[in-house]
Short mmCIF file of the C-alpha atoms (twelve columns), coordinates in Angstrom:
data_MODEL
# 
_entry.id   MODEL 
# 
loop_
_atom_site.group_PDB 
_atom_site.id 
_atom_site.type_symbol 
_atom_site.label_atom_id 
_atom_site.label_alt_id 
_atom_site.label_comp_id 
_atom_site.label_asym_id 
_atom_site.label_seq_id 
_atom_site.Cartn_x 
_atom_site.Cartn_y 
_atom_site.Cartn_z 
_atom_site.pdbx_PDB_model_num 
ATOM 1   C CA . UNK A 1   108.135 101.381 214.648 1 
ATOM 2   C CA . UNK A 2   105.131 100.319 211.678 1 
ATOM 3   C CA . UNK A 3   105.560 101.358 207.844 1 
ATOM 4   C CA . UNK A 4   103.948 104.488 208.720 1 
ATOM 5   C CA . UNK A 5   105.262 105.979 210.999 1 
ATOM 6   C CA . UNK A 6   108.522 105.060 209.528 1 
ATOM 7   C CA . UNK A 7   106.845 107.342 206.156 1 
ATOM 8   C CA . UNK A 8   106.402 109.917 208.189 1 
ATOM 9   C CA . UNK A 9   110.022 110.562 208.876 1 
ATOM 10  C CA . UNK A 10  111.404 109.369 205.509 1 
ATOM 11  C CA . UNK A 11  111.258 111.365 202.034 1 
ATOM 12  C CA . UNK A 12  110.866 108.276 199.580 1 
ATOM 13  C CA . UNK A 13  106.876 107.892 200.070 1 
ATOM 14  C CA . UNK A 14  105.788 106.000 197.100 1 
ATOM 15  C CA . UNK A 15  101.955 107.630 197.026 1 
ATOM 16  C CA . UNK A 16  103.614 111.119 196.770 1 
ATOM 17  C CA . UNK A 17  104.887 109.952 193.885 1 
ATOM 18  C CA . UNK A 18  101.768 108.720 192.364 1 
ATOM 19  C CA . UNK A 19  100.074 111.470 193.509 1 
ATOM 20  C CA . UNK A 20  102.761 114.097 191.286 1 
ATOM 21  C CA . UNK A 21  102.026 111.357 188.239 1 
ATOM 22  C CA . UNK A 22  98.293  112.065 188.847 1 
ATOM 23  C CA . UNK A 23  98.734  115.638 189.063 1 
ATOM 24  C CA . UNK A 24  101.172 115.886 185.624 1 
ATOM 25  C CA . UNK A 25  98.733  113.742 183.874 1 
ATOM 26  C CA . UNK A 26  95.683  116.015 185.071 1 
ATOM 27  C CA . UNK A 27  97.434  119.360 183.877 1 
ATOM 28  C CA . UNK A 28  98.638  117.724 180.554 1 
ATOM 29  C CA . UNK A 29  94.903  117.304 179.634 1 
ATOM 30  C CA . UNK A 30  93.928  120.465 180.399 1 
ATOM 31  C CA . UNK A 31  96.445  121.810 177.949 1 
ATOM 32  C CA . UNK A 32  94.899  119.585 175.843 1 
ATOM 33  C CA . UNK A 33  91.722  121.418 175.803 1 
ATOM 34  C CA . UNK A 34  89.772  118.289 175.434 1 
ATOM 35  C CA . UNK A 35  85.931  118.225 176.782 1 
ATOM 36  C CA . UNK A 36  84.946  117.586 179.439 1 
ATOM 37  C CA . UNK A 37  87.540  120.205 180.508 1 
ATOM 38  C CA . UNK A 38  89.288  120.026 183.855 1 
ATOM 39  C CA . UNK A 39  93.234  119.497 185.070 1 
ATOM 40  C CA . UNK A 40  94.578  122.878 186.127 1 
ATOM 41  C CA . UNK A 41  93.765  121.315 189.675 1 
ATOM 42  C CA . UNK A 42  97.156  119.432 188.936 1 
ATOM 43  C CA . UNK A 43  98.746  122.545 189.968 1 
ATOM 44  C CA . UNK A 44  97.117  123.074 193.302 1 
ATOM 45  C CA . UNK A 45  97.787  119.123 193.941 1 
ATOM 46  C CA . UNK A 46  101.220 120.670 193.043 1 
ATOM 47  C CA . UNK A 47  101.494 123.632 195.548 1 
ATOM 48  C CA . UNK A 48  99.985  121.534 198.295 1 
ATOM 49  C CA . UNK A 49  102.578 118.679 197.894 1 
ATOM 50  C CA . UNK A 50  105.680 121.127 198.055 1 
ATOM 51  C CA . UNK A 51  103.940 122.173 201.184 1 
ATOM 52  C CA . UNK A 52  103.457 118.654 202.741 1 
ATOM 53  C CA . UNK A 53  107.427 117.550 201.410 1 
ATOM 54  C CA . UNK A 54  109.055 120.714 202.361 1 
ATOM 55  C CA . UNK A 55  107.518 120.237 205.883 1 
ATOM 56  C CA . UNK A 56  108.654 116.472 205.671 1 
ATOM 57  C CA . UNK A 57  112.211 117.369 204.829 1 
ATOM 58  C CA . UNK A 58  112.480 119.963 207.278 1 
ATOM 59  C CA . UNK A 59  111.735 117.698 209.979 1 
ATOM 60  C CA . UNK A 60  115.387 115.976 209.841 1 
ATOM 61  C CA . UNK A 61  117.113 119.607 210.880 1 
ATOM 62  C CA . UNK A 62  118.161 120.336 207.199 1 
ATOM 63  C CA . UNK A 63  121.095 122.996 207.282 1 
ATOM 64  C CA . UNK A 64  119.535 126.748 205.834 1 
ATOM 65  C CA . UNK A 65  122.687 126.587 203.063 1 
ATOM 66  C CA . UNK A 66  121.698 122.961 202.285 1 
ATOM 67  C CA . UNK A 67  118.196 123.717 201.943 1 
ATOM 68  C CA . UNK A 68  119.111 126.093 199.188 1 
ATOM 69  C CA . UNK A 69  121.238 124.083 197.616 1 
ATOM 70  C CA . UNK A 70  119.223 121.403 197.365 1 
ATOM 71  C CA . UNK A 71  115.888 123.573 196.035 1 
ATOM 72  C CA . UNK A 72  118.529 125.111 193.727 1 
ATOM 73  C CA . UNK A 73  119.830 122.211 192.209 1 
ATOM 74  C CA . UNK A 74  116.705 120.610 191.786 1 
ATOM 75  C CA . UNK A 75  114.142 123.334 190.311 1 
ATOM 76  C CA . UNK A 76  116.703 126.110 188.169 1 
ATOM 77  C CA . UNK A 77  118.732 123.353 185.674 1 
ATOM 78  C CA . UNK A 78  116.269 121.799 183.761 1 
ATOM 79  C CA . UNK A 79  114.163 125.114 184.254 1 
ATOM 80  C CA . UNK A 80  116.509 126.996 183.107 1 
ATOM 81  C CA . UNK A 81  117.053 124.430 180.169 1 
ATOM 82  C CA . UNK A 82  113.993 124.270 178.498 1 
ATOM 83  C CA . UNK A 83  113.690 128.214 178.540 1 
ATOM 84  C CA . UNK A 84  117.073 128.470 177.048 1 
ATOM 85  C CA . UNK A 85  115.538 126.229 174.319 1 
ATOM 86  C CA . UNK A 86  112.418 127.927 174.056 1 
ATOM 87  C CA . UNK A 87  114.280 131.071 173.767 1 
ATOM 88  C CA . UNK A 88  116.068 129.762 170.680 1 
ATOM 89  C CA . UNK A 89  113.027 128.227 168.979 1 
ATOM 90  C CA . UNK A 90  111.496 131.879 169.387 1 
ATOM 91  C CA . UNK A 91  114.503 133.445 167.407 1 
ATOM 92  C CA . UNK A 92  114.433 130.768 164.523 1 
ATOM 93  C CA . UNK A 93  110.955 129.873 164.518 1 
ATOM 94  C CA . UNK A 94  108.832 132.513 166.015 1 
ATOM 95  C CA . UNK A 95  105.665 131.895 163.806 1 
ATOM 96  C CA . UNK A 96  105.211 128.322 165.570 1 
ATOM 97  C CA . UNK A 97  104.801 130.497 168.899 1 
ATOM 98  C CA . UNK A 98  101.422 132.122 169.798 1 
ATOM 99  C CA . UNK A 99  102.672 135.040 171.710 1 
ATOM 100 C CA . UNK A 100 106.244 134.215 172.970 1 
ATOM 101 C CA . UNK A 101 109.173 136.427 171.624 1 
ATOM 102 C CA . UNK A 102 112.717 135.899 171.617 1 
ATOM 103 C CA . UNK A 103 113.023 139.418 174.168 1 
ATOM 104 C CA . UNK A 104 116.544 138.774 176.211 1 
ATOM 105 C CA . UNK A 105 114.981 141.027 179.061 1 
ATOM 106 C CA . UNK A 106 112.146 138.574 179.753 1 
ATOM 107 C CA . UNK A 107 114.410 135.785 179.353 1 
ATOM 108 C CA . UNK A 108 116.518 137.054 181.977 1 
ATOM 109 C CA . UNK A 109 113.408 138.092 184.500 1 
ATOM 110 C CA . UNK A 110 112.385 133.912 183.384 1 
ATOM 111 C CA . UNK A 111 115.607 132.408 184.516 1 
ATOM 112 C CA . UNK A 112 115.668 134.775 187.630 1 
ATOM 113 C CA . UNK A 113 111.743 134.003 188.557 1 
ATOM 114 C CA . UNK A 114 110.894 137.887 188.604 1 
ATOM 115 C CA . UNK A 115 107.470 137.778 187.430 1 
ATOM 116 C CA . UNK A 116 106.269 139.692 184.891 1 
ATOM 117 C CA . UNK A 117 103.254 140.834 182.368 1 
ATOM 118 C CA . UNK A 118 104.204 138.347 178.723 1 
ATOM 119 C CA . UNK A 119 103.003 140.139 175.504 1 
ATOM 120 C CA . UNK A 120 99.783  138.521 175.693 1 
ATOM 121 C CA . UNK A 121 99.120  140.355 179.348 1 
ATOM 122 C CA . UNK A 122 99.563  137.250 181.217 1 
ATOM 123 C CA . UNK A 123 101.701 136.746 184.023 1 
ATOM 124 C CA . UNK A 124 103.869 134.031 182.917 1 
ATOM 125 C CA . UNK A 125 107.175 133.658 182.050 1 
ATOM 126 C CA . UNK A 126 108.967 132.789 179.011 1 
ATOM 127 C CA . UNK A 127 108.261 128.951 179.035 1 
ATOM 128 C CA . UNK A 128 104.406 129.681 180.196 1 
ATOM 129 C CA . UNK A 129 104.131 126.885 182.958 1 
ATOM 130 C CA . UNK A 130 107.030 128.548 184.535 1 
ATOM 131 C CA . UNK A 131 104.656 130.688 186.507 1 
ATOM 132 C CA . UNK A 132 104.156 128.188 189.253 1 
ATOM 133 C CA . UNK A 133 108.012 128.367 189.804 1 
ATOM 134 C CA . UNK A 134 107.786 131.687 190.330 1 
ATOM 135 C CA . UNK A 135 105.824 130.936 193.578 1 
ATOM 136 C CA . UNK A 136 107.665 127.766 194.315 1 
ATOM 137 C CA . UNK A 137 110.425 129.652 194.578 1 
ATOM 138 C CA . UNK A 138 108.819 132.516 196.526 1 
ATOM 139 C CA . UNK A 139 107.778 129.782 199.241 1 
ATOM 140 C CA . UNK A 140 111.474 128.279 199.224 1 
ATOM 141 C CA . UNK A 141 112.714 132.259 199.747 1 
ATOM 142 C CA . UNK A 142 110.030 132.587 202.682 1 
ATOM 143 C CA . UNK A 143 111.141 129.009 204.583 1 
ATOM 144 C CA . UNK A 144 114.995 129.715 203.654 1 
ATOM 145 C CA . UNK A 145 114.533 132.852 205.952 1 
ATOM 146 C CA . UNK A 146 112.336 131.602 208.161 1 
ATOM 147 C CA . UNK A 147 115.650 129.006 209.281 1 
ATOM 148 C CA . UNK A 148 117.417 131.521 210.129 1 
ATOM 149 C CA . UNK A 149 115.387 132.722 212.534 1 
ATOM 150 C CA . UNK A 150 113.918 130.176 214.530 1 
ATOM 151 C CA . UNK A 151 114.748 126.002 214.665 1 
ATOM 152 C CA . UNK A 152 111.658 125.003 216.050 1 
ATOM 153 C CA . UNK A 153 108.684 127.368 214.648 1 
ATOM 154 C CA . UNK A 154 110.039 127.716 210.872 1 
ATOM 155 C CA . UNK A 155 106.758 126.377 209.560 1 
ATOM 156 C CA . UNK A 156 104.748 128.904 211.656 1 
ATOM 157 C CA . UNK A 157 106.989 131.510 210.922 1 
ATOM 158 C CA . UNK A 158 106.636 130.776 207.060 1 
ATOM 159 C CA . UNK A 159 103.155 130.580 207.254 1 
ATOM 160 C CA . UNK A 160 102.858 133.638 208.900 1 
ATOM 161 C CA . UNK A 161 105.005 135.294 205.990 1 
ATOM 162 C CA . UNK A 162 103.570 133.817 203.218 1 
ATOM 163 C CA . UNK A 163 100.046 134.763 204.931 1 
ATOM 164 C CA . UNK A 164 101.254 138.499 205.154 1 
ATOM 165 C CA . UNK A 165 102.733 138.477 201.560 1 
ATOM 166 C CA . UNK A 166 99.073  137.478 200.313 1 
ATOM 167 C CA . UNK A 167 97.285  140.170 202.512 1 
ATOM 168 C CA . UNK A 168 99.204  143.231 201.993 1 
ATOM 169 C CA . UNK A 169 101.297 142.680 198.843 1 
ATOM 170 C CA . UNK A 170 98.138  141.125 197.050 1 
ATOM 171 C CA . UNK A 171 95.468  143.589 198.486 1 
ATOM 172 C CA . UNK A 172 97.417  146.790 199.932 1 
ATOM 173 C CA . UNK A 173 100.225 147.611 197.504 1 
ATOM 174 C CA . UNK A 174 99.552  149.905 194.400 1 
ATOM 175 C CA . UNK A 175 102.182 147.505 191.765 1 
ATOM 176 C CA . UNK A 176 99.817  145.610 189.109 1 
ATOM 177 C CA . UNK A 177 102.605 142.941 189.021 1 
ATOM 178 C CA . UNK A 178 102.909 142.050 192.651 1 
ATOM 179 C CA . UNK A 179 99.035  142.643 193.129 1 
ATOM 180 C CA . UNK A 180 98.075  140.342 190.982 1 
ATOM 181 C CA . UNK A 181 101.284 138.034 191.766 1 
ATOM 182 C CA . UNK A 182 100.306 138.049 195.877 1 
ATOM 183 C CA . UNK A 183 96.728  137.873 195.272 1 
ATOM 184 C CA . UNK A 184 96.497  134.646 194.008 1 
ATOM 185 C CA . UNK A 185 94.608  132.233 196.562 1 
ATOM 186 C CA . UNK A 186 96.451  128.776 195.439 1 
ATOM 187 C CA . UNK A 187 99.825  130.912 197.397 1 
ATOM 188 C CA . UNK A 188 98.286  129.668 200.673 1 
ATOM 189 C CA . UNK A 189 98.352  126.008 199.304 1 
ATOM 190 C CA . UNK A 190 101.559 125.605 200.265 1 
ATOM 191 C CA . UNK A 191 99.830  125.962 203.889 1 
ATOM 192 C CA . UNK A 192 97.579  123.620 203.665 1 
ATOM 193 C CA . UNK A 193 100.561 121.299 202.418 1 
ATOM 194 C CA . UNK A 194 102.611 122.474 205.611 1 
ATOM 195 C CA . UNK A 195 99.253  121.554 208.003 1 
ATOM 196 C CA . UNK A 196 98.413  118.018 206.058 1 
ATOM 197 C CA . UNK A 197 102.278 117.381 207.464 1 
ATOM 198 C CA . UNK A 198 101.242 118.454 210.911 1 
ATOM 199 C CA . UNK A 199 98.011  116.068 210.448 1 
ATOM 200 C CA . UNK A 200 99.904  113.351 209.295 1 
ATOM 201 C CA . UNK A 201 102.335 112.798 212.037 1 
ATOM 202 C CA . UNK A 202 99.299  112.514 213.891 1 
ATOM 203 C CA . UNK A 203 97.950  109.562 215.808 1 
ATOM 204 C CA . UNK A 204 94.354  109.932 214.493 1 
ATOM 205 C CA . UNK A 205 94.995  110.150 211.201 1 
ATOM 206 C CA . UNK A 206 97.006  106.450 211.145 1 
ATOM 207 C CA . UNK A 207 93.451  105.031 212.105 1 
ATOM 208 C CA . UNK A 208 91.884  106.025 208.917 1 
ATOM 209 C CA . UNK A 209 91.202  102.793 207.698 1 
ATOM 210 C CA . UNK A 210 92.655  102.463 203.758 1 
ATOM 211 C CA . UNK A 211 89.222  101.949 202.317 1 
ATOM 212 C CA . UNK A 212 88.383  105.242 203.136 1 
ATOM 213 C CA . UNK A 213 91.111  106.619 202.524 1 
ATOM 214 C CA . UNK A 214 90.458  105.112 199.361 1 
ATOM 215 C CA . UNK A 215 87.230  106.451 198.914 1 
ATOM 216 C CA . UNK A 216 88.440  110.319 200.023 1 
ATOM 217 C CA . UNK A 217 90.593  110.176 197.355 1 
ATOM 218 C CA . UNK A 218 88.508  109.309 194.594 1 
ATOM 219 C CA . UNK A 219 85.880  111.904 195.606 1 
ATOM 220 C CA . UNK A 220 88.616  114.862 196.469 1 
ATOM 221 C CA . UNK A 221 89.438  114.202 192.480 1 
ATOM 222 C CA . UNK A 222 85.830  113.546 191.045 1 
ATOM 223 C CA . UNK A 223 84.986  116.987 193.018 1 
ATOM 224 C CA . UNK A 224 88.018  119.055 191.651 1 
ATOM 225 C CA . UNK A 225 86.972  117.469 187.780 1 
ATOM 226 C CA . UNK A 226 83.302  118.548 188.450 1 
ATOM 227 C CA . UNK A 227 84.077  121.885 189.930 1 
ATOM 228 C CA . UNK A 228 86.203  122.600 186.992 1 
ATOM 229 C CA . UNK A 229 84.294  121.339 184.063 1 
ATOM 230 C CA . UNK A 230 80.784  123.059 185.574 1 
ATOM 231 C CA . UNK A 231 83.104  125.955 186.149 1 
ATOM 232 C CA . UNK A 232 81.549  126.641 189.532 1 
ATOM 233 C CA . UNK A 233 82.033  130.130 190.827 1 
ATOM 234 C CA . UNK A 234 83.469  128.932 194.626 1 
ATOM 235 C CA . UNK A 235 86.771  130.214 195.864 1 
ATOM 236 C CA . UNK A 236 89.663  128.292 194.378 1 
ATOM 237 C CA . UNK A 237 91.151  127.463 198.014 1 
ATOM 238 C CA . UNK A 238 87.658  125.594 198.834 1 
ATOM 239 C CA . UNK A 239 87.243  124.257 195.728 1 
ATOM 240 C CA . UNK A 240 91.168  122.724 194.964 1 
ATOM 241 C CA . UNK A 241 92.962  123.827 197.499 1 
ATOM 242 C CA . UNK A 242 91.239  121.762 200.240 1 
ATOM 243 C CA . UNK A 243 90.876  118.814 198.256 1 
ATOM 244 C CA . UNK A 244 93.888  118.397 196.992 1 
ATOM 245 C CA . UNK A 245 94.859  118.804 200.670 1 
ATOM 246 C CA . UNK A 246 92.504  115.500 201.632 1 
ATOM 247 C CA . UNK A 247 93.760  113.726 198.019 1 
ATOM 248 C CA . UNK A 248 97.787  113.961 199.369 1 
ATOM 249 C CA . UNK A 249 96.226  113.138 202.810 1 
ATOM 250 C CA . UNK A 250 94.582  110.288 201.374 1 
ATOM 251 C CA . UNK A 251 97.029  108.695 199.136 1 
ATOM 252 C CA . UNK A 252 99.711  109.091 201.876 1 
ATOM 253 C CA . UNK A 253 97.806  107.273 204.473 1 
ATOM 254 C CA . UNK A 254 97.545  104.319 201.632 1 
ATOM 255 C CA . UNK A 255 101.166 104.286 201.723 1 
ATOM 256 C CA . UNK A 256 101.622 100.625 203.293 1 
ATOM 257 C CA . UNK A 257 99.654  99.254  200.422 1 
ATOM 258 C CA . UNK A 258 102.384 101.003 197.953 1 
ATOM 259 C CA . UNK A 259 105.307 99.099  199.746 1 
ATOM 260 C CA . UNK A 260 105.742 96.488  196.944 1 
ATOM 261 C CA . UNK A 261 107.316 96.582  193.622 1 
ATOM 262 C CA . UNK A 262 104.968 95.445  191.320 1 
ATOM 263 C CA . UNK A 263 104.472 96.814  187.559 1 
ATOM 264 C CA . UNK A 264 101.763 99.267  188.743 1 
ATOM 265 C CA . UNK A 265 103.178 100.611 191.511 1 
ATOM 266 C CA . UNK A 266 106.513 100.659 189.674 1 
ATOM 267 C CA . UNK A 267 104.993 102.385 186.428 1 
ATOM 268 C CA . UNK A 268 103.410 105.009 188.574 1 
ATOM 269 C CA . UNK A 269 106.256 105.991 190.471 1 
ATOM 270 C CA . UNK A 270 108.333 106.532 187.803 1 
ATOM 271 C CA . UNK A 271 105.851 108.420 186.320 1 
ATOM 272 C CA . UNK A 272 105.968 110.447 189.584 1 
ATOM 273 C CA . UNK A 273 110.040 110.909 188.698 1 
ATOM 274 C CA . UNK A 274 109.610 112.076 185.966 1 
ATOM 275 C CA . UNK A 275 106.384 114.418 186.625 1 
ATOM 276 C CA . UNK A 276 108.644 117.910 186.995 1 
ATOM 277 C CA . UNK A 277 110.438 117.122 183.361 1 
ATOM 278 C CA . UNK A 278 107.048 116.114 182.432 1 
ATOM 279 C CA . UNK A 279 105.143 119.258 183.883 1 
ATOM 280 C CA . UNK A 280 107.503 121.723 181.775 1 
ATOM 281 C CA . UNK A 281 108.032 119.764 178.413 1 
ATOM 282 C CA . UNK A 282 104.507 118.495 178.232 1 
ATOM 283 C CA . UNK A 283 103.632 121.474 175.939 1 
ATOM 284 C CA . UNK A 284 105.917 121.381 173.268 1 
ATOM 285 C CA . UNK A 285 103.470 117.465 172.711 1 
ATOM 286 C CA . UNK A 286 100.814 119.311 173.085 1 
ATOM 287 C CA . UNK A 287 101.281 121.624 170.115 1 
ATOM 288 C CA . UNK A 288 102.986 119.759 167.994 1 
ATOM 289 C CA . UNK A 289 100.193 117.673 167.700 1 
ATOM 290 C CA . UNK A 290 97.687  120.577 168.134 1 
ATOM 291 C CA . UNK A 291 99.592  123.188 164.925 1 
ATOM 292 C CA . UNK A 292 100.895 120.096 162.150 1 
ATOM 293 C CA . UNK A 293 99.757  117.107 163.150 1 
ATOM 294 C CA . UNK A 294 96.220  118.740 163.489 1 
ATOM 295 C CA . UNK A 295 95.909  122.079 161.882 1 
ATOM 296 C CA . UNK A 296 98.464  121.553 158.910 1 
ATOM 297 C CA . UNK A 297 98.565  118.007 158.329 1 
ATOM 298 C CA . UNK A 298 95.158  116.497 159.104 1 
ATOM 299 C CA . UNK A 299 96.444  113.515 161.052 1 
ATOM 300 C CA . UNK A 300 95.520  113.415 164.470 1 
ATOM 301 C CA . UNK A 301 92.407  115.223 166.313 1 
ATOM 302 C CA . UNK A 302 94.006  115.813 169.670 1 
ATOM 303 C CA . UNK A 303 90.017  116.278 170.615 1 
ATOM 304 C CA . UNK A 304 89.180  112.978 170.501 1 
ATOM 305 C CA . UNK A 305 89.585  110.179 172.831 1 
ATOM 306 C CA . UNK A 306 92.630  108.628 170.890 1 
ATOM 307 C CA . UNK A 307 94.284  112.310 170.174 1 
ATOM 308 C CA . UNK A 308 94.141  112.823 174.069 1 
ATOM 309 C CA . UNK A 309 95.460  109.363 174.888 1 
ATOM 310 C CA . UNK A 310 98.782  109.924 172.277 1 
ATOM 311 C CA . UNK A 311 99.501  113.330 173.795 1 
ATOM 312 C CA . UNK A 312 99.687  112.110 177.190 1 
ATOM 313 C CA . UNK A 313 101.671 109.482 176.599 1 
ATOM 314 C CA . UNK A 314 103.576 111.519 174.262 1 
ATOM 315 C CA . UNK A 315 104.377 113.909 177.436 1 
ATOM 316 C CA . UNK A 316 105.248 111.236 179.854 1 
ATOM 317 C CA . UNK A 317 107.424 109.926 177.375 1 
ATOM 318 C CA . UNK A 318 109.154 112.728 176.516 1 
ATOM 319 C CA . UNK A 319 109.090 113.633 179.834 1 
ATOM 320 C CA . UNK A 320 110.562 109.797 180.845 1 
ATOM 321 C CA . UNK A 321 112.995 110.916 178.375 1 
ATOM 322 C CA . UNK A 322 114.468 114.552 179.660 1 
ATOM 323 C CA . UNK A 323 114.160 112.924 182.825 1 
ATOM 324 C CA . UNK A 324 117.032 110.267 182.120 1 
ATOM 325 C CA . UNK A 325 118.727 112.279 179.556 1 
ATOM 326 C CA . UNK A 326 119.177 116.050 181.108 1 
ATOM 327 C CA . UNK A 327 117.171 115.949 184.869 1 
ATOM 328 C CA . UNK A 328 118.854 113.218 186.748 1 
ATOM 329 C CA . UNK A 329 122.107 113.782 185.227 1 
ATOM 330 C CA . UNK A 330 122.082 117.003 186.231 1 
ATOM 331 C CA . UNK A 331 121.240 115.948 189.719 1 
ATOM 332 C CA . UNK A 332 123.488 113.556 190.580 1 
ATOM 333 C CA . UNK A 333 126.385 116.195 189.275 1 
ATOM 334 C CA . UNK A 334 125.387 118.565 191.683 1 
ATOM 335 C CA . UNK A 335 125.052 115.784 194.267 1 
ATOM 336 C CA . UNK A 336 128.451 114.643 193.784 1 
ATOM 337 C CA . UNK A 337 129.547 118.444 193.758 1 
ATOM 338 C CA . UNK A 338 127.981 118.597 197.557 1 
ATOM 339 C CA . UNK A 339 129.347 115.559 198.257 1 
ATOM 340 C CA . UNK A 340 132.814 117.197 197.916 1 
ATOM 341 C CA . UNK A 341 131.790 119.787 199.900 1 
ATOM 342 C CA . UNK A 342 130.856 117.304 202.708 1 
ATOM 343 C CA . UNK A 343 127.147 118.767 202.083 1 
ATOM 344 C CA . UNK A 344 124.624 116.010 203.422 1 
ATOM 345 C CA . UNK A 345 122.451 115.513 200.374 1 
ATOM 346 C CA . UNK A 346 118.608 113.866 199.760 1 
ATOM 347 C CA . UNK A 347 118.259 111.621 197.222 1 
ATOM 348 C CA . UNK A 348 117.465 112.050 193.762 1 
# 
């Protein structure tokens, strides 16, 4: 059996990892608000990865109890962490929030991923770039059942319910909150992600030769970047959706060239372990230098090319940091907690 089609059966692909470091980075300068502006992409690279890895996991027979435990584990801690301390820095501090109060009933529709309208009218949560869990979560809900129904059509049958969530909850059901929830396009990402797994496994697609590959996934991001910054009026599922679909297509089928352990590769990866502490802490960088380092104090313009540079490496370090410090901790106590339970368990 060759490298890849070994990668096709085995959850430790390098390039996904780089490709969640290039999608942190992207929406940690959006936040930014530097110009030219682009990044939110990062979350459709997002959706359409959980897609593709869900798919990929799925494919070694994972146990419907074991597949919640695992999503469990690994989304709700540090998710439920940094809430808990946003929470208290809107009780002691609420004037360094825009629009984010210390309300115990939205902190308990946060932690339980029941969306909601904030006090600014947006439907996000109490730690804002919680929103995407919300619909990482409503995928995990619609594959979770899906197992229990069939063994060998789950990712049809998910498809199929995610597809009729979007249709009638987001166009044929009178509720402003799951209208605008279910309407949202990037929900049939995690489709695309479930077909680029499909496309994968394929024959044809281990002929694409890596300089094209190569060349695909420069111009999937260069088209997202434009789209964005122009702010062309195209359907977000054309415009993101599908390429970040070719992007994890194209950086997976580069996988063989990932298979060493040099400082690049190695830097990125880790990057890509850290991306989902990154991802939710990257914020707190973002306005600290934005309100005092900025606004009160004059130091840094987070505008300019250096002021962009510090806060992203500000967020992957910090990021780096909850990563070691609260993240993986966490994860290998529930691991050894399945363990116990003689639950077969992915690694971290």
């Amino acid at each position: 059996m060759n490298s890849f089609a070994y990668s096709a059966t085995s959850p430790n692909l390098k390039s996904l990892q780089i490709v969640r470091a290039i999608a942190a980075i992207s929406v940690v300068y959006y936040h930014v608000g530097a110009m030219p502006h682009f990044g939110s992409f990062g979350v459709d690279i997002f959706f359409v990865m959980s897609g593709f890895f869900m798919a990929l996991v799925l494919a070694r027979k994972q146990d419907p109890f074991v597949f919640a435990v695992d999503r469990l584990t690994r989304i709700v801690p540090l998710y439920w962490f940094l809430t808990t301390c946003l929470l208290v820095i809107a009780w002691l501090a609420p004037q360094v929030l825009n629009s984010t109060t210390a309300n115990p009933h939205n902190y308990l529709k946060s932690l339980m991923f029941v969306p909601y309208f904030k006090e600014d009218g947006s439907l996000r949560p109490l730690l804002a770039v919680g929103w995407t869990l919300n619909y990482e979560m409503f995928f995990y809900l619609c594959l979770w059942g899906s197992l229990f129904f069939t063994k060998r059509h789950y990712l049809q049958l998910t498809a199929m319910l995610v597809l009729a969530c979007f249709v009638w909850l987001g166009h044929r059901v009178d509720d402003p909150v799951l209208t605008t929830f279910f309407k949202n396009v990037q929900l049939l990402e995690f489709i695309l992600g479930m077909l680029s797994y499909k496309l994968f496994t394929s024959r044809a697609w281990r002929q694409v030769r890596p300089g094209l590959a190569s060349a695909a996934a420069l111009a999937a991001f260069c088209t997202m970047a434009a789209g964005e910054s122009w702010r062309l009026e195209i359907n977000g599922l054309w415009l993101y959706g599908l390429p970040s679909t070719l992007l994890v297509l194209a950086m997976l089928n580069l996988e063989p060239l990932f298979k060493g352990n040099g400082a690049v590769v190695r830097l990125w990866t880790q990057m890509g372990d850290a991306s989902y502490a990154t991802y939710l802490s990257h914020y707190y960088v973002v306005e600290l230098v934005r309100k005092f380092a900025w606004k009160k104090y004059q130091l840094i313009d987070p505008y300019t090319p250096f002021g962009v540079a510090l806060i992203v490496l500000g967020s992957l370090l910090l990021g780096k940091l909850i990563y070691q410090l609260v993240d993986r901790p966490i994860m290998r106590f529930f691991k050894s907690q399945a363990s116990e339970l003689r639950l077969p368990t992915r690694p971290a």
